[in-house]
C-alpha positions as CSV (number, residue, x, y, z in Angstrom):
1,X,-41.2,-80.2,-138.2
2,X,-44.3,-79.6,-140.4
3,X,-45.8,-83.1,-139.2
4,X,-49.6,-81.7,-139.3
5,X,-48.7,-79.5,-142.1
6,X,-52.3,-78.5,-143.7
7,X,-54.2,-80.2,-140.8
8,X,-57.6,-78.5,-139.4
9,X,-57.2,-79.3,-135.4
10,X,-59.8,-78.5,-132.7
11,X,-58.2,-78.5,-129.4
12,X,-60.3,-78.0,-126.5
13,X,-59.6,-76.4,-123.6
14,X,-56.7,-74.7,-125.1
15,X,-56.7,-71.8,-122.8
16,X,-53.8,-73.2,-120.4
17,X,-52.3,-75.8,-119.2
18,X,-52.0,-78.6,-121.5
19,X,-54.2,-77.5,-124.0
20,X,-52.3,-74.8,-124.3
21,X,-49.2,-76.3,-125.2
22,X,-50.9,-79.0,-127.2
23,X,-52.1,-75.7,-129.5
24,X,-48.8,-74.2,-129.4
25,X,-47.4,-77.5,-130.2
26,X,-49.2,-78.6,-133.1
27,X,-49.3,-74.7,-134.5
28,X,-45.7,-75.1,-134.9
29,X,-45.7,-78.5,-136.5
30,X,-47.9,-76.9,-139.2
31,X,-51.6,-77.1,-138.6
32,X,-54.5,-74.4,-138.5
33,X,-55.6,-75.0,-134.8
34,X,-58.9,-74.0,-134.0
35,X,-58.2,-73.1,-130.1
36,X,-61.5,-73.1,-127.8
37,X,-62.8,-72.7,-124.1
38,X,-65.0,-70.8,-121.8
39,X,-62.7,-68.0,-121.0
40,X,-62.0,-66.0,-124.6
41,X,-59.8,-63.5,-122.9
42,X,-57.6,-66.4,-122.1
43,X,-58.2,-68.0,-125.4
44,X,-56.8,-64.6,-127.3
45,X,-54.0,-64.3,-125.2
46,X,-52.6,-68.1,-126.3
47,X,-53.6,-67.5,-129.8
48,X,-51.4,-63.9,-130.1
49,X,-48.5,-66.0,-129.1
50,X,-49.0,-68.7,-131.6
51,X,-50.1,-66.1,-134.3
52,X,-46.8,-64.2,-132.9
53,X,-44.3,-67.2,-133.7
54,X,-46.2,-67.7,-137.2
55,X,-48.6,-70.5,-136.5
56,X,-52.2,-70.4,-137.6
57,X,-55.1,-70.2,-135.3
58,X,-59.3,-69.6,-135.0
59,X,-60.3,-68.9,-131.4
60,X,-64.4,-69.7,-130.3
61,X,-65.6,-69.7,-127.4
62,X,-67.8,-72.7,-126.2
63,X,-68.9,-74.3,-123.0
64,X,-68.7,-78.0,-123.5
65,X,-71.0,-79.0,-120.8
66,X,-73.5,-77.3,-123.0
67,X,-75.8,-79.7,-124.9
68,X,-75.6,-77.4,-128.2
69,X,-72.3,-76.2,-128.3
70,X,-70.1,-78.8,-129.1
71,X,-72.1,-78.9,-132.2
72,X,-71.9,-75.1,-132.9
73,X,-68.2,-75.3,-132.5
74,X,-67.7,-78.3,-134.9
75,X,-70.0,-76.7,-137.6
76,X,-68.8,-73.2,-137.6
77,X,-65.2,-75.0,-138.1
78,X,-66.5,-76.9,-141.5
79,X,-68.2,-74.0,-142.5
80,X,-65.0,-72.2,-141.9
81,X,-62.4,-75.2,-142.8
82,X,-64.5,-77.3,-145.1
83,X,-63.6,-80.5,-142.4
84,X,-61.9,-81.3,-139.3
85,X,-58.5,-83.6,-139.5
86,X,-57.9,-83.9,-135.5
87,X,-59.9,-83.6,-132.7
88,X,-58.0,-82.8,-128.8
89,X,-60.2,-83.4,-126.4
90,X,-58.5,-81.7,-123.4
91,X,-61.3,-79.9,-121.3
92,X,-61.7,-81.1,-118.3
93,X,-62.4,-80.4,-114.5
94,X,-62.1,-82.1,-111.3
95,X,-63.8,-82.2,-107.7
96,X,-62.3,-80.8,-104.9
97,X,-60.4,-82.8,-102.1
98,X,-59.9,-86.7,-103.9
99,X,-63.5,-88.0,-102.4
100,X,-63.7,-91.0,-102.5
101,X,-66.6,-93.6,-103.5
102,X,-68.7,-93.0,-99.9
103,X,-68.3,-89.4,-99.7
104,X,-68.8,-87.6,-102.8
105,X,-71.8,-85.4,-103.4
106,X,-74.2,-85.3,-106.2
107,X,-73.3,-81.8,-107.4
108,X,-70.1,-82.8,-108.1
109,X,-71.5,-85.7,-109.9
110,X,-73.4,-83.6,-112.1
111,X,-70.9,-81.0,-112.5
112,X,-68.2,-82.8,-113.3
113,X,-70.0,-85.5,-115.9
114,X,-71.5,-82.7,-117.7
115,X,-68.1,-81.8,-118.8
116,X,-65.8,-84.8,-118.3
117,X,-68.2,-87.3,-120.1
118,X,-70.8,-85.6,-121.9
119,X,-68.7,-83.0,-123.2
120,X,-66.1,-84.7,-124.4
121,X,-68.6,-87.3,-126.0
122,X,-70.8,-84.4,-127.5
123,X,-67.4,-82.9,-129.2
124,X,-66.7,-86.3,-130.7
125,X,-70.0,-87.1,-132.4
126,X,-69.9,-83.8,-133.7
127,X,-66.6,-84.1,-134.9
128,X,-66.7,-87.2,-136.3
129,X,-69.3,-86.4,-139.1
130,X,-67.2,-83.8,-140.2
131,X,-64.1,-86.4,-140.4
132,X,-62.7,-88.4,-143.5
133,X,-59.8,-91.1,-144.1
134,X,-57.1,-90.3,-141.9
135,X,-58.4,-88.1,-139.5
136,X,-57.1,-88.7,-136.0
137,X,-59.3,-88.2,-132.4
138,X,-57.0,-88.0,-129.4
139,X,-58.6,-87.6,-125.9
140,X,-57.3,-86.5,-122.9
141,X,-58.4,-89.0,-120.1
142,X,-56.4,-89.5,-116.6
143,X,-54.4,-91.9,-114.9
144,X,-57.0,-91.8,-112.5
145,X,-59.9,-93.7,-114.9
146,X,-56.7,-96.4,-115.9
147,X,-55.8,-97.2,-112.0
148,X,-58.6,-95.6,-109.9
149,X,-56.4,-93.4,-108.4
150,X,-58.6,-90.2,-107.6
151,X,-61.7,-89.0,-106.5
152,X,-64.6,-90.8,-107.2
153,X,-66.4,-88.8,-110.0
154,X,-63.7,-87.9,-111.6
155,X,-62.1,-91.3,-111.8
156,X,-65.7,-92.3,-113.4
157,X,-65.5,-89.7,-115.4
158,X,-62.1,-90.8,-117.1
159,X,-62.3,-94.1,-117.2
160,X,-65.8,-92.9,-119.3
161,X,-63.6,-91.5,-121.3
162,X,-61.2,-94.2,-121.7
163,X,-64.4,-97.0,-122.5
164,X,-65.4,-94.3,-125.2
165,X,-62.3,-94.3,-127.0
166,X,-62.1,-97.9,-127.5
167,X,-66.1,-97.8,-128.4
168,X,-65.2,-95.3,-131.1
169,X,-61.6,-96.9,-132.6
170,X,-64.2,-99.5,-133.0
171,X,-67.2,-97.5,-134.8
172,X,-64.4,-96.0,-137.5
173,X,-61.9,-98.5,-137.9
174,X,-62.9,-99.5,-141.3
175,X,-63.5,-95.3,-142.3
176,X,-60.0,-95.0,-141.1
177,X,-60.6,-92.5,-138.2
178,X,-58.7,-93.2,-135.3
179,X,-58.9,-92.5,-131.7
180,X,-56.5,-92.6,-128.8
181,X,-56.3,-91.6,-125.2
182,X,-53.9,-90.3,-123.4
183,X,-53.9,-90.5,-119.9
184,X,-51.5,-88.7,-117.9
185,X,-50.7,-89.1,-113.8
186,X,-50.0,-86.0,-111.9
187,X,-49.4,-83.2,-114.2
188,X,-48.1,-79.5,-113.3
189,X,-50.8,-77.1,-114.8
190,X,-53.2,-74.3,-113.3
191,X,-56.3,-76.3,-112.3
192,X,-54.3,-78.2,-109.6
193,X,-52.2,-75.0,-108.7
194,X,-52.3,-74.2,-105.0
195,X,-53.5,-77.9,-104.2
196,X,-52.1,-79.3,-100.8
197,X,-52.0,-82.5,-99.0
198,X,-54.3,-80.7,-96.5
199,X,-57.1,-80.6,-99.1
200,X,-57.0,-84.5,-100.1
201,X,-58.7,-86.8,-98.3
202,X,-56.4,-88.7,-96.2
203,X,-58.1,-92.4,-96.7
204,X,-57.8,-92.0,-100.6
205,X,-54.3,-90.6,-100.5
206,X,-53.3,-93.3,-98.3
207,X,-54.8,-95.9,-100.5
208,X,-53.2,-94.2,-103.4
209,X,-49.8,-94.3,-101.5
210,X,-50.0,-97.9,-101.0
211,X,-50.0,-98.7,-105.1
212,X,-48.1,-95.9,-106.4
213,X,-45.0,-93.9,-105.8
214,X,-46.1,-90.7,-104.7
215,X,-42.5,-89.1,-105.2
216,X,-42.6,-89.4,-108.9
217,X,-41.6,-86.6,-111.0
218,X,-45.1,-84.9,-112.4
219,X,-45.5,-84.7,-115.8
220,X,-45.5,-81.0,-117.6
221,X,-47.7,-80.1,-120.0
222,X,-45.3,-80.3,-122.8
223,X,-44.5,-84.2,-122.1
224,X,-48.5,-84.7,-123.1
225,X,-48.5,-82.7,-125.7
226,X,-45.3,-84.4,-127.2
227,X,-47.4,-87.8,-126.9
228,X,-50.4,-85.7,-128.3
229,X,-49.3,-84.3,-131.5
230,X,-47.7,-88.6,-131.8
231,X,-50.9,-90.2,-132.0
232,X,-52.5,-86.9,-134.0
233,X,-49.8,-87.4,-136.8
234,X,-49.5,-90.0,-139.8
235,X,-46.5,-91.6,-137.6
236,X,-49.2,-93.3,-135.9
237,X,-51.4,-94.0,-138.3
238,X,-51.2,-98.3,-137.2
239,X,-52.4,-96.8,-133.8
240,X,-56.0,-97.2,-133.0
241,X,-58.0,-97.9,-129.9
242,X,-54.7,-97.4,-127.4
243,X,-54.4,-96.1,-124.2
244,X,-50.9,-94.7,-123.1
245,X,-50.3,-94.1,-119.5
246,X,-47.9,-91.2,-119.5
247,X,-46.9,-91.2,-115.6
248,X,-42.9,-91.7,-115.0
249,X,-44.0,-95.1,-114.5
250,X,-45.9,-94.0,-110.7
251,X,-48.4,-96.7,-111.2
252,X,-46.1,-99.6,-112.4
């Protein structure tokens, strides 16, 4: 308990799924978590339950994909917070239907880098010149960017993400910011609710099924955000620059 006691944490994305649990999470263990996403209703809703089992919490709405919101977001929290210890970035979307390399479309392109890529990259330079000694960037990525295992944009997307963590490790090692990514296989939250094998398209699932085990228990929201709060507390202050495939071993 009390392992980001005092901490200022942005989480984005926290309106479900594993955002969600990473606020409710790191709430718990301490922090002031600054909880944001397009959907406020959504946003309120999480943040009564935290507030409700005594954990701090600061809800704003922003739109990630958004040139000037990230920014907004990051400088109302110092204005608010006087810094930023931890940055989640969790938001995220996906294409429809796994397309694969010779069949996706250019509005998912756009759509999906907006968010994926440029969001999450917007959030961290903003971030990051609000950050001091200690301070700890954990992003979100996907299985899919580590292995290939998805649709084409989205895989680009991830493994984006994945290349950016590294780059920024790199860029603060000697302020003593870290960063670290997280990337989960299939995981039980609302954005792939109601998702069927009818949907997928069947030359990418079968190429999936040929290098993973398909059967694998998913991983819940709560497994990433154990990982999560991990990499965003001083027990892994040696950690820098890592990738951790959280999967049930499905890609091994």
């Amino acid at each position: 308990m009390n392992r980001l006691e005092n901490k200022v944490v942005v989480v984005t994305g926290a309106n479900s799924g594993v955002g969600a649990a990473i606020a409710k999470l790191f709430a718990a263990e301490g922090a002031t978590v600054v909880m944001t996403a397009r959907r406020e209703a959504a946003l309120e809703e999480v943040a009564g339950e935290i507030e409700a089992a005594g954990g701090k919490t600061f809800v704003m709405a922003t739109d990630i994909s958004k040139a000037d919101d990230p920014e907004r977001l990051m400088a109302a929290v110092e204005e608010k917070y006087g810094r930023i210890d931890v940055l989640v970035n969790n938001a995220g979307i996906l294409e429809s239907g796994l397309k694969p390399v010779d069949r996706f479309t250019d509005e998912d392109l756009d759509r999906i880098i907006e968010t994926n890529q440029k969001g999450t990259m917007r959030c961290m330079r903003a971030a990051s010149k609000r950050m001091s000694a200690g301070a700890s960037i954990v992003n979100i990525a996907s299985v899919a960017g580590e292995k290939g295992c998805g649709g084409a944009v989205y895989v680009s997307t991830k493994a984006a993400v994945i290349g950016v963590t590294k780059h920024t490790a790199l860029r603060f090692q000697a302020e003593g910011i870290r960063c670290n990514a997280i990337c989960p296989g299939t995981i039980v939250t609302p954005m792939v609710a109601g998702t069927t094998a009818a949907d997928m398209d069947a030359d990418m699932m079968g190429a999936m099924a040929t290098h993973s085990n398909l059967r694998t228990q998913p991983c819940m929201p709560e497994d990433v955000a154990n990982i999560a709060l991990f990499l965003a507390s001083d027990e892994s202050r040696a950690l820098t620059g890592q990738i951790l495939v959280s999967d049930f071993g499905a890609m091994l």
